[in-house]
N, C-alpha and C positions, 0 to 999 in steps of 0.2 A: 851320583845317582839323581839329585835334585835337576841338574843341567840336561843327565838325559829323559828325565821325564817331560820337564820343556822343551826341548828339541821333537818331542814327538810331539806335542799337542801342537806345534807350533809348523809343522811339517803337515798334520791332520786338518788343522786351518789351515792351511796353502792349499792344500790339498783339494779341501772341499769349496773355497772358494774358486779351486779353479774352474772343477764340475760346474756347480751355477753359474758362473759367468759363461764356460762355454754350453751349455744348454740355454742359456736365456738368450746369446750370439746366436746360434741357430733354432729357432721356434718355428718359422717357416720351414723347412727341412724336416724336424720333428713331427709338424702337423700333418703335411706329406705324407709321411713314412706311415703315421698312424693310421691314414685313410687307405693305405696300403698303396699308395703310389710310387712308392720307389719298392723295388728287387734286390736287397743288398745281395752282393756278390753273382746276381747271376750270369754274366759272362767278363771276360777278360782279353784283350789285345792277344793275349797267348793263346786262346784256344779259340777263340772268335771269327777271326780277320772274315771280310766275307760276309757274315752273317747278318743280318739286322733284324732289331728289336722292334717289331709295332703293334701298335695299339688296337681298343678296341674299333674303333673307327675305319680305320687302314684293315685291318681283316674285312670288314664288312663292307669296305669297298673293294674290294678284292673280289669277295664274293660275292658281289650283286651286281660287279661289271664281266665277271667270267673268266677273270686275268689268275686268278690262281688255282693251281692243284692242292687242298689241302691232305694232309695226311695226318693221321691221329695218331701218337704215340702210345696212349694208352691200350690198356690187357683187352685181349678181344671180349672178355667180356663186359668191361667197361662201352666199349666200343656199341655192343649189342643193344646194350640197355638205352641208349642217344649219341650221337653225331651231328657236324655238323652236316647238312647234305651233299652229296656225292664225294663226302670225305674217304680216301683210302686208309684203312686199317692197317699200321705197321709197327706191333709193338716194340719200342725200345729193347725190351726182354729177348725179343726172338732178330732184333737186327743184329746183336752181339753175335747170335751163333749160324742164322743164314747168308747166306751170298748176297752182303749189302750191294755189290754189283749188278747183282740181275734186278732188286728191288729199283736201284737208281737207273738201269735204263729200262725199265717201263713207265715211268714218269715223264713225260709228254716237254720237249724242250719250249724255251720260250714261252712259258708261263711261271711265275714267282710260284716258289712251292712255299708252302705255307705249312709249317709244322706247329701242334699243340699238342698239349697234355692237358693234366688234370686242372689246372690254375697255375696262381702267381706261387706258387712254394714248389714245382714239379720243374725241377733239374732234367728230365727223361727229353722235353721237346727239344731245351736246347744238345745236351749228349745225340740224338737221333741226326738234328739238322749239320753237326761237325760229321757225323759219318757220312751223310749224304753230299756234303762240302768237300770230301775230303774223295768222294767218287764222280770230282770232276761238275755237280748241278751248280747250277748259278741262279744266282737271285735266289736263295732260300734265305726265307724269314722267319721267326720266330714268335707266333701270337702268343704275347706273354699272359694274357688274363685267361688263356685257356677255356676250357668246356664252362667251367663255372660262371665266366664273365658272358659269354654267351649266352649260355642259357639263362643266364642272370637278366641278360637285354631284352629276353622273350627273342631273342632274331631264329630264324629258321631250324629243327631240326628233325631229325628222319631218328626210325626205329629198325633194329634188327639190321641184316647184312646188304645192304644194299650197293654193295661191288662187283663189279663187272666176272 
């Protein structure tokens, strides 16, 4: 009894020394993560290939040289409330049960399509951009800071439906 009682505090030490050492090894990473710069898990080799991840810089070059189609994942009424401008409306929600076919060719080839949702925690842009991936578009990206980081930048947006 005595032998197993030290075996566990001595296990609980190991234990917890190990945590602290590997949090005090990674601080930088930590820091990161805290200022929200890293996306834990949001894409994978498995569901990805294809796909890339960019920033908020890379979107707003995108947008302000005219090289991309953006499409907004979010619920149309999110959508209504702000966008970015001459963003197309394609909720996640309604890509599962329409003809993601006919929505991928009306999207204009030869421009990066550029998919977002709500922010860095909304899983929907990247889901939307593997169907749209997966109906043959090339070059889709995925703005991973979303409407939030945008509008966060003050960078351009429109109100109401403004789709063709």
């Amino acid at each position: 009894m005595i032998l197993t009682k030290r075996f566990f505090a001595e296990a609980g030490l190991i234990a917890g020394l190990s945590v602290v050492l590997g949090l005090f090894s990674h601080v930088p990473l930590i820091r990161q993560f805290m200022r929200g710069g890293l996306s834990p898990g949001l894409i994978s080799t498995e569901t990805g290939p294809g796909i890339i991840l960019i920033t908020l810089a890379e979107a707003e070059d995108l947008f302000v040289g005219g090289q991309g189609v953006f499409v907004d994942a979010r619920s149309r009424k999110d959508f209504l409330t702000g966008h970015i401008p001459a963003a197309k409306n394609f909720p996640f929600e309604e890509a599962k049960r329409e003809a993601i076919g006919e929505v991928a060719a009306g999207i204009p080839r030869g421009k990066a399509v550029v998919i977002y949702c709500s922010g860095k925690d909304c899983p929907t842009g990247l889901a939307l951009a593997v169907l749209l991936r997966d109906q043959g578009l090339d070059e889709v990206r995925v703005f991973t800071g979303g409407w939030a980081e945008w509008i966060a930048a003050g960078l351009p947006a429109e109100r109401g439906n403004d789709q063709e």
